[in-house]
C-alpha positions, -999 to 999 in steps of 0.1 A, spaced: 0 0 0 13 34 -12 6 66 10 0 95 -8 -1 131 6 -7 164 -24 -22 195 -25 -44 221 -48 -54 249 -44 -99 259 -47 -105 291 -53 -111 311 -18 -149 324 -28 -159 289 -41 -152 273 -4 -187 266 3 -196 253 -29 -168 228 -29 -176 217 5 -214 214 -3 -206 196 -35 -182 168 -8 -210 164 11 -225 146 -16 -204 126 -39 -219 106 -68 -221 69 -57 -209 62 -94 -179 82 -83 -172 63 -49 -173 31 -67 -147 37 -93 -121 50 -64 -129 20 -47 -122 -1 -82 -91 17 -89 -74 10 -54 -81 41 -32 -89 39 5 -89 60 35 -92 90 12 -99 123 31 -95 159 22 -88 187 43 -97 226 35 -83 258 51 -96 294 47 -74 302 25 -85 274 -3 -53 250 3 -68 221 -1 -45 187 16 -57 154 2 -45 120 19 -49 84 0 -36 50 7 -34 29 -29 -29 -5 -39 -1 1 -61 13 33 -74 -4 63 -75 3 67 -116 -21 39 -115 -45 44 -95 -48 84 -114 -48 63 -148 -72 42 -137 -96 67 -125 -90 87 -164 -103 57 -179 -136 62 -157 -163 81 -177 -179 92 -144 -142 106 -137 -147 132 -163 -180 142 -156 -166 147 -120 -133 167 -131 -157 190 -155 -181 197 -126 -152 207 -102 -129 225 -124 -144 257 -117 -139 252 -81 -98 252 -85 -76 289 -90 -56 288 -121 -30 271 -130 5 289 -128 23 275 -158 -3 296 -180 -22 268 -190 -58 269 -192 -85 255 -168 -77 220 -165 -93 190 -143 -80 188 -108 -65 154 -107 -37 168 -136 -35 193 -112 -23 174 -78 12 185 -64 21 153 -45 40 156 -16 70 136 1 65 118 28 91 124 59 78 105 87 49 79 92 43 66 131 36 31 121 
């Protein structure tokens, strides 16, 4: 099982949308995580719109993102919460989230 940590970034006057739109995730959409190996997936919000995601995969976390891209209900899900997310910064246009995800290192894990 792989640990993943990564962060985005939801735009700071879309916070309650996001949030509302959590609250209610499309079965459809829980199903194919589940399929494509994710568990104990939670995601954390501040104030400020940094958003800190946590995952544990079966395998890689290349393949568990490929996975979910070949899920049709995975691009419904990225087009309905693209407009939640700020901008990239490499000048690109709006893209879906999960292109988006800065993964982070992990340093230490109390096992």
């Amino acid at each position: 099982m792989t640990r993943v940590g990564f962060v985005l970034q939801v735009r700071p006057d879309r916070l309650d949308d996001y949030r509302a739109a959590h609250a209610a995730v499309w079965p459809d959409m829980l199903d194919a995580l589940s399929r494509h190996g994710w568990h104990n997936y939670s995601l954390f919000l501040r104030d400020d719109g940094t958003l800190f995601g946590y995952v544990e995969i079966d395998g890689t976390f290349e393949a568990a993102l490929a996975g979910m891209a070949d899920e049709e209900v995975n691009a419904r899900w990225q087009e309905a919460m693209a407009p939640f997310f700020a901008a990239p910064s490499d000048g690109e246009n709006e893209r879906a989230a999960d292109t988006m995800m800065e993964q982070l290192v992990e340093v230490f894990h109390l096992d």
